[in-house]
GUVOBA-330648 format. One record per residue: residue number from 1; residue in one letter; x, z, y of N, C-alpha, C in turn. Coordinates in steps of 0.001 Angstrom, whole numbers, plus 500000, padded with zeros to 6 digits. Each point is the difference from the previous one (the first is absolute). Layout:
<nodes>
NODE   pos   code      n.u      n.w      n.v     ca.u     ca.w     ca.v      c.u      c.w      c.v
NODE   NUM      A        X        Z        Y        X        Z        Y        X        Z        Y
...
</nodes>
This chain:
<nodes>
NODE   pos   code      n.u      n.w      n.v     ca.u     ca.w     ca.v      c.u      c.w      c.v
NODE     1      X   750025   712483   651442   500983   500074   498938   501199   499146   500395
NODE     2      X   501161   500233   499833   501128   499723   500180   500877   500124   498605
NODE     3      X   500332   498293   500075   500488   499708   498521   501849   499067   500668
NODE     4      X   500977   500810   499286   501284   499746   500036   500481   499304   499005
NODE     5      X   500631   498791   499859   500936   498997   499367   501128   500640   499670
NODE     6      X   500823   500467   498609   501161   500478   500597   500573   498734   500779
NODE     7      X   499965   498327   499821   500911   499054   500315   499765   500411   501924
NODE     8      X   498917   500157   500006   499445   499774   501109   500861   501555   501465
NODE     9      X   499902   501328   499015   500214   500983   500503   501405   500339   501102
NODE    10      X   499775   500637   501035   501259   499774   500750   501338   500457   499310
NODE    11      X   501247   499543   500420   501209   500949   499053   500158   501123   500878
NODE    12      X   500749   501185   499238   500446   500623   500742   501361   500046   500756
NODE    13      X   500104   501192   500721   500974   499296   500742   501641   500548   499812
NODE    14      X   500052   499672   498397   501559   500307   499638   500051   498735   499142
NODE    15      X   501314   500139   499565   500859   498817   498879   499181   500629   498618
NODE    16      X   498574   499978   499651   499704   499822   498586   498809   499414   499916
NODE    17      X   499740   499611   498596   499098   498850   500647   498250   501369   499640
NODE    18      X   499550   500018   500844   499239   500808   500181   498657   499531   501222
NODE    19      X   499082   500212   499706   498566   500114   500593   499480   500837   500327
NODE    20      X   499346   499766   501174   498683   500983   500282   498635   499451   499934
NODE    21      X   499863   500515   499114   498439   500155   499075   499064   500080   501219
NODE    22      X   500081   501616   500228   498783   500389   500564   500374   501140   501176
NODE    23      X   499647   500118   500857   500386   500964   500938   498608   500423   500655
NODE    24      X   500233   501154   500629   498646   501400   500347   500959   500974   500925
NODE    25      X   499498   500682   500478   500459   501061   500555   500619   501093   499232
NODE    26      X   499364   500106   499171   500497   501496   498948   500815   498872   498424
NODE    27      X   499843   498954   499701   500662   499651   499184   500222   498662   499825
NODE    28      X   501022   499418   499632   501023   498731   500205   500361   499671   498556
NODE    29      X   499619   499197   499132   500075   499305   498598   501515   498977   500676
NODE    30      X   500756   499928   499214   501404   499051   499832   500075   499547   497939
NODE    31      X   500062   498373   499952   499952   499204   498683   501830   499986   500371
NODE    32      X   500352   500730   499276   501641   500500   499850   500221   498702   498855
NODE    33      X   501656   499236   499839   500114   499740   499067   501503   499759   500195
NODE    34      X   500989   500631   498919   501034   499494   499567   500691   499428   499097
NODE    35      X   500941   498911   500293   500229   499587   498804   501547   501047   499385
NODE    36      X   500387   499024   499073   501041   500881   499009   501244   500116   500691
NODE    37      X   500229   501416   499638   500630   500703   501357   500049   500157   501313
NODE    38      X   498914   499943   500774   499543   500434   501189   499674   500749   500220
NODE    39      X   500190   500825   501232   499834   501875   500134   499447   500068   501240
NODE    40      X   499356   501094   500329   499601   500517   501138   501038   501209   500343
NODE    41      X   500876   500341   500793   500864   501072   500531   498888   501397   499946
NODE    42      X   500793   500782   499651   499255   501333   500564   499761   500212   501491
NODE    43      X   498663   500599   500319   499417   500282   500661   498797   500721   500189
NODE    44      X   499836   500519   501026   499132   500877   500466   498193   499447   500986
NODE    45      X   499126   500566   499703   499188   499612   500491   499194   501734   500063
NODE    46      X   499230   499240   501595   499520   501577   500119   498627   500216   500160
NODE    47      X   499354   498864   498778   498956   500282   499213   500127   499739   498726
NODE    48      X   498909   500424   499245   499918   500052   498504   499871   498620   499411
NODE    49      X   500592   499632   498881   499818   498683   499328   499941   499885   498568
NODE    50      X   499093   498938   499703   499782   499991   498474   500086   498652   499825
NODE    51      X   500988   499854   498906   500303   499115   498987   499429   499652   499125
NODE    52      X   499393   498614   499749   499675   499540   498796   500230   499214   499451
NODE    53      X   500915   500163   498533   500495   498593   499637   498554   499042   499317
NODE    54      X   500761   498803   500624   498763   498897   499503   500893   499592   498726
NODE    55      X   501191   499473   499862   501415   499008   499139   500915   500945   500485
NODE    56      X   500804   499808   498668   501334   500065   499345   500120   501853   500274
NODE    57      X   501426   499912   500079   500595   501655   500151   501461   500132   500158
NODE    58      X   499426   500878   500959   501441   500193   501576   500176   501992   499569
NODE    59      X   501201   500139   500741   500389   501458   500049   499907   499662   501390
NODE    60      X   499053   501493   500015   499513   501114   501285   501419   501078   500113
NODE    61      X   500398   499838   501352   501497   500972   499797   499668   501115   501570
NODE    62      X   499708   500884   499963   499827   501104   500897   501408   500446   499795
NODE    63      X   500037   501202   501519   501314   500651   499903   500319   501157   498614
NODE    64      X   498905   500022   499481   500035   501441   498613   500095   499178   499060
NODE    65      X   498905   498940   500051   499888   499402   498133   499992   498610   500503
NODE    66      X   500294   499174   498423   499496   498472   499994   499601   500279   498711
NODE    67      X   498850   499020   500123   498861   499779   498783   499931   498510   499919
NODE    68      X   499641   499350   498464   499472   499083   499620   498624   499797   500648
NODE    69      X   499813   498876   500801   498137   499561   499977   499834   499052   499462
NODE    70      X   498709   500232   499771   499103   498557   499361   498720   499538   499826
NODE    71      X   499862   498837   499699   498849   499372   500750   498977   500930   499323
NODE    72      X   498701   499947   500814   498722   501195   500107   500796   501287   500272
NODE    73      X   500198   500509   500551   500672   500983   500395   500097   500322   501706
NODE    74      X   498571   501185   500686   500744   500561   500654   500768   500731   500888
NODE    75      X   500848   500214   500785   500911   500853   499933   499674   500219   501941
NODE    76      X   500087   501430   500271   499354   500589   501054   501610   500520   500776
NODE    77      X   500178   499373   501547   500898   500003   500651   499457   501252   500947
NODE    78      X   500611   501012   500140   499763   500866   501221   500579   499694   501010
NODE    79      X   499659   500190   501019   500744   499653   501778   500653   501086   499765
NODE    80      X   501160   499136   500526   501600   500507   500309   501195   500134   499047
NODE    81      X   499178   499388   498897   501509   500073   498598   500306   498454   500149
NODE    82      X   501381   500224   500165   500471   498689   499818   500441   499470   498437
NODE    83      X   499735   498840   500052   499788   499631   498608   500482   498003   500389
NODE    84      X   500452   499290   498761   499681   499215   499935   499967   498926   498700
NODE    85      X   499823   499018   499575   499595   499146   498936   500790   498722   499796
NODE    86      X   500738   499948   498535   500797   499056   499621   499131   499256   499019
NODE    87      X   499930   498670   499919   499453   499189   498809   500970   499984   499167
NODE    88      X   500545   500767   499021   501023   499696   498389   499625   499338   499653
NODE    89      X   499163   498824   499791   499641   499473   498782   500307   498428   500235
NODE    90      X   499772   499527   499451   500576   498030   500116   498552   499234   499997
NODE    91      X   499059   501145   500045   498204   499244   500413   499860   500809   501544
NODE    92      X   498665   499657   500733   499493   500133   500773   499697   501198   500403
NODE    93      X   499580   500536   500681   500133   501064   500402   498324   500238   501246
NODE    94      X   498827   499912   499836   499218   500252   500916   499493   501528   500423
NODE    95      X   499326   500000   501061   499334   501555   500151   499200   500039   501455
NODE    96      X   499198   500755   500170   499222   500161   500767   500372   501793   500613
NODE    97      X   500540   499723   501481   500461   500743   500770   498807   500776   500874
NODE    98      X   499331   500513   499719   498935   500771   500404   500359   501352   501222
NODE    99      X   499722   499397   501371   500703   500905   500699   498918   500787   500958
NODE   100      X   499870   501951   500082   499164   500473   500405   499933   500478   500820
NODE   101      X   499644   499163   501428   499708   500153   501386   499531   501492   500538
NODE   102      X   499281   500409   499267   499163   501361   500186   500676   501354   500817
NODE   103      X   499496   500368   500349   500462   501550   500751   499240   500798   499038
NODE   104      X   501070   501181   499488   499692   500582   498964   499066   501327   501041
NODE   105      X   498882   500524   499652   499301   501058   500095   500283   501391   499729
</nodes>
């Protein structure tokens, strides 16, 4: 068994303050967190990802729609839509970046 600290967990390797949880071959956990008004740019990834808010609520902005999220909530990224995430709010902003290594069948 393999037990992760978030304090403890490596960062990743951009300007947010972000962790890696847990990593595998087919899937990669990231402890996402922004504060008020901090964004992730749109972008593309060319596997599937799922979002889960743990705190607060950020707009999800794809090239078609932006939606309200919020915490328990969540929200299923397909590979290859670029998309990205603003914290609006003047609280915290967490989430769990669930990213899926897998070769689809």
């Amino acid at each position: 068994m393999d037990i992760t600290k978030l304090n403890q967990a490596p960062k990743v390797p951009f300007d947010l303050d972000g962790h890696i949880m847990a990593q595998h071959s087919e899937v990669e956990i990231i402890h996402l967190h922004l504060k008020p008004g901090e964004r992730v740019e749109k972008h593309t990834n060319p596997f599937d990802v799922i979002f889960y808010i743990l705190e607060g609520k950020a707009m999800l902005e794809t090239d078609h729609e932006r939606i309200l999220v919020l915490k328990d909530q969540s929200i299923v990224i397909k590979a290859g839509l670029n998309r990205g995430i603003d914290n609006i709010s003047i609280s915290d902003f967490k989430l769990l970046v669930i990213k899926l290594h897998y070769t689809k069948k």
